[in-house]
N, C-alpha and C positions, 0 to 999 in steps of 0.2 A: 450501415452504409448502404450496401448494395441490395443486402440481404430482404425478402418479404417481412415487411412486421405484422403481424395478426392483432386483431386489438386485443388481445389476452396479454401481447408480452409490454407492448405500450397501451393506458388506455386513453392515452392524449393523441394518440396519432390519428382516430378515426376523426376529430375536428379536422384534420388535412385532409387525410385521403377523398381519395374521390366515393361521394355516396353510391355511388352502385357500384362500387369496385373494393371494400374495405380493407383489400388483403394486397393494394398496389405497392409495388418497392417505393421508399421513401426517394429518390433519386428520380423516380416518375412524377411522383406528387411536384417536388422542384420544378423539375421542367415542364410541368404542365401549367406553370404559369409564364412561362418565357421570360427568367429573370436577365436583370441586364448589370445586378451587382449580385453575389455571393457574401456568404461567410461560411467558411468550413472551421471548424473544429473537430477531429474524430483523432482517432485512435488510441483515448485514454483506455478504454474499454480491453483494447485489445491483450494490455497489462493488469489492468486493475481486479480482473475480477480473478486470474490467479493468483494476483499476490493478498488479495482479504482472503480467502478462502486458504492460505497458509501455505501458498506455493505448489509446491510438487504432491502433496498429499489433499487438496482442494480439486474442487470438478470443473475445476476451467484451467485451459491450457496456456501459454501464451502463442499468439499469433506469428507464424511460421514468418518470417521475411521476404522471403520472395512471394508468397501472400501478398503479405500487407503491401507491397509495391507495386504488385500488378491490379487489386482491387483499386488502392488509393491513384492510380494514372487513369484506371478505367471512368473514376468521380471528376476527377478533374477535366479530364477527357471530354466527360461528358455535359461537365455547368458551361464550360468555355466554348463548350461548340456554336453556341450560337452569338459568339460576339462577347461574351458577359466578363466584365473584370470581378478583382475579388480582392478577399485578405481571408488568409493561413494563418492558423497560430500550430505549433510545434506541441507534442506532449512534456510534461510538468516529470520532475523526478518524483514518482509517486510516495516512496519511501521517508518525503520531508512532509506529509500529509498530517494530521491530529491522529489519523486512523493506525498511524504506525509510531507516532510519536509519545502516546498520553502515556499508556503504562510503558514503565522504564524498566530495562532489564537487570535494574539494582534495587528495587524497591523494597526488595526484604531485609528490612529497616530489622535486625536482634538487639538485644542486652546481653551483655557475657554471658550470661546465667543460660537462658536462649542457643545461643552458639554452643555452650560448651552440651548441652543436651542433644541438640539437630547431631553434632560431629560423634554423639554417643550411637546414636541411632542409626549412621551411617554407616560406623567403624564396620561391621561385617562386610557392606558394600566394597569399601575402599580394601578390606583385606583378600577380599575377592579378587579384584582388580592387582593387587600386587601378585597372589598367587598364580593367575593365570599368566605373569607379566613373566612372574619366575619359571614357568613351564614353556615359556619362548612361545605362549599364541597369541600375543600382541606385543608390540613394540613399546617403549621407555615413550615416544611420543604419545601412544594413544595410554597410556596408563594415568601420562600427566592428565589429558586430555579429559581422563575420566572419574580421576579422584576427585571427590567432591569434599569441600573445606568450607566452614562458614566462620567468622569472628562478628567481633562486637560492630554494629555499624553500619552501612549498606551490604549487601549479599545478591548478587546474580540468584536469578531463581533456579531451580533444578528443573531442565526439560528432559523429555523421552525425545530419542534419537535413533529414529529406524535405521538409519545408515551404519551405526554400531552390531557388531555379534553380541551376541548373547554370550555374556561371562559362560563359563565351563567348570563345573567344582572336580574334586578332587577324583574321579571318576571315572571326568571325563564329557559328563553329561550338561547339557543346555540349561542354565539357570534363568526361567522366564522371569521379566522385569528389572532385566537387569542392562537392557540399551539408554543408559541415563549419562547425562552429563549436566555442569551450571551453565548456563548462555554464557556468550561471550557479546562484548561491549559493543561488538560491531554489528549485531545481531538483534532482531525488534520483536516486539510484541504484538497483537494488535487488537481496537479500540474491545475485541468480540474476547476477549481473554477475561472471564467470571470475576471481576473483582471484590466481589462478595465472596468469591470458595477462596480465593489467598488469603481472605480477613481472616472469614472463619471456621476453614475445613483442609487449611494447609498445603493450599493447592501451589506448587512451587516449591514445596518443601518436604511434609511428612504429613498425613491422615491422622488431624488429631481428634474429629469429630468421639471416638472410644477416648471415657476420661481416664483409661489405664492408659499409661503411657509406655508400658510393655507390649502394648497389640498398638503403636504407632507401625506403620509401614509405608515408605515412599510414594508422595503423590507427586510427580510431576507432571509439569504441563505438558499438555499433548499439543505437537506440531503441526495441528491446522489450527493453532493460536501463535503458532513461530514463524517465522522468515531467517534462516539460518543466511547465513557467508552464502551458502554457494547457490541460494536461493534470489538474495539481492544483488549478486553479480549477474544471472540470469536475466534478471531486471531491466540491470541499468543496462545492458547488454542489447537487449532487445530495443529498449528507450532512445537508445542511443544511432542504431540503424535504421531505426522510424523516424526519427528525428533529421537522419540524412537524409532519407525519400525525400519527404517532405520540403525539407531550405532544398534541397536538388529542384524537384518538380513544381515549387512557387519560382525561383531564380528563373527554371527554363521559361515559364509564361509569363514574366515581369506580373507575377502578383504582388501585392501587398503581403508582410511576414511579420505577426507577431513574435517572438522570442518569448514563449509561455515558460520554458523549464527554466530561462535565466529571470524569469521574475519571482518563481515561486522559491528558487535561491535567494534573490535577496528579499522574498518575504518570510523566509526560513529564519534567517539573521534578524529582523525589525525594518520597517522602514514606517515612515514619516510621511502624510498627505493631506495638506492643509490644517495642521498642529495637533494632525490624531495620529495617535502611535499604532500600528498593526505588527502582528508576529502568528508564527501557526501555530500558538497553542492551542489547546482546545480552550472554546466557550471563552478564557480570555482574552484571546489575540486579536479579537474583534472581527477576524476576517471569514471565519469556515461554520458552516452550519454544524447542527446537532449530531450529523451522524459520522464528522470527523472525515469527511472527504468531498463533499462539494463546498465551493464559495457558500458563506449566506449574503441579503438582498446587497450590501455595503460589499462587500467583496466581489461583488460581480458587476458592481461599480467601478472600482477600480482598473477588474480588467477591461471593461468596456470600454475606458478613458487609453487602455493601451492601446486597443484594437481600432480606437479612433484616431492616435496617435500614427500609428502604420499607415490606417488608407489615407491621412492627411500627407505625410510624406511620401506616399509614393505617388501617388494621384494630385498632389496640390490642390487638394480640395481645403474646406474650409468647415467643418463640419465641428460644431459647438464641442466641446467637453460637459460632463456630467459633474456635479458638484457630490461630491462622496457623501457629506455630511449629510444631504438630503434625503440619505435613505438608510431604511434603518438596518441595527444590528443582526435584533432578532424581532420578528414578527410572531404575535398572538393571536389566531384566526379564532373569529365569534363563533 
């Protein structure tokens, strides 16, 4: 937004910036042309790069609130000061993205045979857990919480969970590796989760890479591959109070408002556009590039057709639609 961009952190921005000045805020660059329309789109950012990075154990924060409100009135503040109308769009539930949707948090697919092994390899684990449960240092909730059961058929994977103590043996003393639990449904993965070490080194499960299967020892996934509950209520949490700024401070300057998060809902579901079917799977939904969180060319087709949809009604302008079709999925650069 506001912030100085160097051309290290963008290296498209120095085509804008001003050439003797390569290090101007991006909000200078604008105004030094003396626009007389806008578009904003910002503060996917402000969420997205804590929640790839696995939340609370990732090196980005989310964006403070009254932050984000005082920056985003400072931008606005400042396109409209000379007259200039615009259109807003709203941030997207980032959690309905390919980047958080591809691997599933049931994906370990056993055979009885499978299951009745993992549940062998665990039993100390889960006797652990009852011991400590019998000696009153955690509750009948976190015991449930923390036994870990596999059968024939889908399986939650097994994550490590810092918010967990360390089981206690008989002692007394701290049994290291032992803050583990299986994900719960409500709970994501994301796209950066090795799925090559679940195939073949039992990552989610047990360390089968040793072909003794008496030196197996629990591998689970590390949670800056997780987005736990109280991580994606953080989220939507924050999405949510961005998202009021925002419909508040377009309403107050009669801008133009896309509704981005109510579309990426009903692109979450499937929708239909000129007898092509779109959904946000990965790679087949047609609409989200390779790295499972931006649009590809045809999907940003789409939103363009929204965003022209907005300033047509609010401006009564008349400004063409794009034909989707016309652009493609995915592009192959020579």
């Amino acid at each position: 937004g506001l912030a100085v961009v160097p051309p290290t952190a963008n290296p498209y921005y120095v085509r804008f910036a001003d050439q003797t000045n390569n290090q101007e805020p991006v909000i200078a660059a604008a105004m030094r042309n003396n626009p007389t329309f806008f578009t904003l789109w910002i503060g996917n950012n402000d969420v997205l790069g804590y929640a790839t990075t696995g939340g609370d154990e990732g090196n980005d924060a989310i964006t403070n609130q009254a932050q984000f409100t005082q920056v985003y009135q400072l931008i606005l503040n400042t396109l409209t000061s000379n007259g200039a109308k615009g259109v807003v769009a709203n941030i997207p539930d980032i959690t309905t993205i390919p980047f958080f949707t591809t691997v599933k948090w049931n994906a370990l697919e056993l055979t009885q045979s499978q299951a009745d092994d993992l549940n062998s390899g665990f039993a100390a684990y889960n006797q652990g857990v009852q011991g400590n449960l019998a000696a009153n240092l955690i509750t009948q909730a976190e015991a449930d919480r923390r036994t870990i059961s596999f059968k024939a058929g889908a399986n939650g994977f097994v994550i490590f969970d810092n918010t967990l103590a360390l089981l206690r043996d008989a002692s007394g003393n701290q049994m290291p590796g032992t803050q583990m639990r299986q994900i719960k449904s409500n709970e994501l993965l994301t796209l950066r989760t090795p799925q090559d070490e679940i195939r073949c080194e039992g990552y989610g499960s047990v360390d089968t890479r040793d072909p003794n299967p008496a030196k197996w020892a629990p591998n689970p996934i590390t949670e800056n591959h997780v987005l736990d509950e109280d991580e994606i209520q953080a989220i939507q949490t924050a999405v949510d109070g961005f998202n009021a700024t925002i419909k508040s401070e377009a309403s107050s300057r009669g801008l133009a408002f896309f509704d981005a998060n109510a579309r990426m809902r009903e692109l979450s579901n499937g929708i239909t556009i000129n007898g092509i079917s779109f959904n946000a799977d990965y790679i087949t939904g047609g609409a989200f590039s390779l790295d499972g969180v931006h649009p590809n060319t045809r999907g940003y087709a789409i939103l363009a057709n929204d965003f022209i949809k907005a300033i047509n009604a609010t401006y009564g302008a008349n400004i063409p639609q794009v034909d989707v079709a016309d652009y493609p999925t995915y592009e192959i650069l020579q």
